[in-house]
N, C-alpha and C positions, 0 to 999 in steps of 0.2 A: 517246532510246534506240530502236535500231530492235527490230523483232518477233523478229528470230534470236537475238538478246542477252536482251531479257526472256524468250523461252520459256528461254535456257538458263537463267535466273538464277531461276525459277518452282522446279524440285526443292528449290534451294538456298535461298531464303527459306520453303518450305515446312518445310521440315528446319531450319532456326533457330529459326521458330514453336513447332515439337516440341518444341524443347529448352529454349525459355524457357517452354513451358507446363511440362513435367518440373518443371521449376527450380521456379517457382510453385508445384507440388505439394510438391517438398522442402521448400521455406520455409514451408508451410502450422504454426500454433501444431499442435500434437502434443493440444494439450488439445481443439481442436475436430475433434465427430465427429457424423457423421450419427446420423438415427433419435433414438428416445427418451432422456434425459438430464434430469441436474439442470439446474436454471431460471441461466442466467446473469445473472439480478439480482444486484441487492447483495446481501451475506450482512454480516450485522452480527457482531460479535465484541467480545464484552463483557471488556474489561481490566481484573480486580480478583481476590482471592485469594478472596472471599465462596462461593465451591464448591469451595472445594479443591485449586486448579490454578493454571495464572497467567493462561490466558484462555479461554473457551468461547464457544458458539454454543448456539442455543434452538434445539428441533425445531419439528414442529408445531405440538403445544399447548403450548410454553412452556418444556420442562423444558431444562436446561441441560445442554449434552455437551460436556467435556473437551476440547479440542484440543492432542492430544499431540507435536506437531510443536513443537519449540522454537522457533522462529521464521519472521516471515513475508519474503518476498521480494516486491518488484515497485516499482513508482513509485508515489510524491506526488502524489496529482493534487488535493487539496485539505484544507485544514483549515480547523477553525468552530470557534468555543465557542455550544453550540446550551442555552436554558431548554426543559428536557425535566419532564416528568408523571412523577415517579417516588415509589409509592408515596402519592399523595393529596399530595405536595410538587414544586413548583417546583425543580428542581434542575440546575446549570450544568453540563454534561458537556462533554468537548472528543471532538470528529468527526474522526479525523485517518481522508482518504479515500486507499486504495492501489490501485490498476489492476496484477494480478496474474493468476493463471489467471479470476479472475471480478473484480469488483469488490467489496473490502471496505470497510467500516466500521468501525474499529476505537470504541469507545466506551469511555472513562475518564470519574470525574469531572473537572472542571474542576481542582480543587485538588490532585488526588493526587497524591504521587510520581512514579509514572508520567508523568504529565502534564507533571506542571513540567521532570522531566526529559531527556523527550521536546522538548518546546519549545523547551529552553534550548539541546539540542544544534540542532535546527534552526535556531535564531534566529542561532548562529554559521556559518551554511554561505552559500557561493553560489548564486543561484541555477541556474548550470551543474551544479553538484553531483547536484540534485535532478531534473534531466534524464538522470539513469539509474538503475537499478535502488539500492534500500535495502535492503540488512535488516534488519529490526527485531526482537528480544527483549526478552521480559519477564523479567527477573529478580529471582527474589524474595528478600528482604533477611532475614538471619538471625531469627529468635525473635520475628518477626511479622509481620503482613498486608501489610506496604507492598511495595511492587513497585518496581524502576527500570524503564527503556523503556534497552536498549543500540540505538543507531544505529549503525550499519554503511555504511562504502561502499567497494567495491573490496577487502570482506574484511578494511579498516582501521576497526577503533573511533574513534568519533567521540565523545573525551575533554572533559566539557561541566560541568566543576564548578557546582556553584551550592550557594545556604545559604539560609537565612529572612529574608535581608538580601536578595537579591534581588530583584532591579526587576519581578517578574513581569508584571504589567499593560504596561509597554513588551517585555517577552521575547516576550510572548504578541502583540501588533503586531508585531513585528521578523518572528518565524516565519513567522506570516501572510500578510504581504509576502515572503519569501522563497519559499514554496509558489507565492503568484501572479505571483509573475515568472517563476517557473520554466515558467508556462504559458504561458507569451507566448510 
């Protein structure tokens, strides 16, 4: 390239710069902002009807706040069934991990409703599926406590019968596997 071609071409990559830095700012998440803010840790999210609701979040000290939003949005980026300290008890919960405006935790028992059926729909998806955004609802079941988990994708319910005949010990490996393939 001689010097008369690069100085012409010097405004003009100058001015493309601008515009893919513009761009970059356009593309910036909406939810990230300077200055002071809530902590982008995990936020945990306890799924059970036990406060009234069908899922809440704990403040500082403890006490449990409603989360009135029907449902959550974002990706899979991991599930556990974690032996958790609840109550002076050993108790199996299931960890299903979401990357959404922050990172959630969602927490059910291991056995609940919720859970199982949560699972059972995962356990039938691919793992491309779960390489995009989910949304998930709790809905709670007529005339008492139990809850379902509705999974969502592309705004299509993801239709996941199951019964107490259910394999669950392999549903709950099948799922598993499907979340960490999805990470690959």
């Amino acid at each position: 390239m001689t010097i008369d071609t690069q100085t012409a071409l010097e405004p003009l990559l100058k001015d493309i710069a601008q515009q893919l830095g513009a761009i970059a700012q356009a593309l910036r998440p909406a939810d990230e902002s300077l200055g002071f803010g809530p902590s982008p840790g995990r936020q945990y999210i306890y799924v059970n009807r036990s406060q009234g609701c069908n899922w809440y979040r704990l403040d500082a000290e403890g006490h449990p706040i409603a989360i009135e939003a029907p449902a959550l949005t974002g990706y899979i980026v991991g599930l556990e069934i974690r032996e958790l300290q609840r109550r002076g008890k050993a108790v199996p919960k299931l960890h299903l991990h979401i990357k959404a405006d922050r990172h959630y935790v969602l927490e059910s028992g291991a056995q609940s409703v919720f859970s199982k059926s949560l699972l059972v729909a995962i356990a039938q998806l691919q793992p491309a599926q779960l390489r995009q955004p989910i949304t998930l609802e709790p809905q709670a079941a007529e005339g008492n406590e139990a809850e379902f988990a509705r999974l969502y994708i592309n705004g299509e319910y993801v239709h996941a019968p199951w019964d107490d005949n259910s394999d669950f010990p392999h549903l709950t490996q099948q799922a598993i596997a499907v979340v960490q393939a999805a990470q690959n």
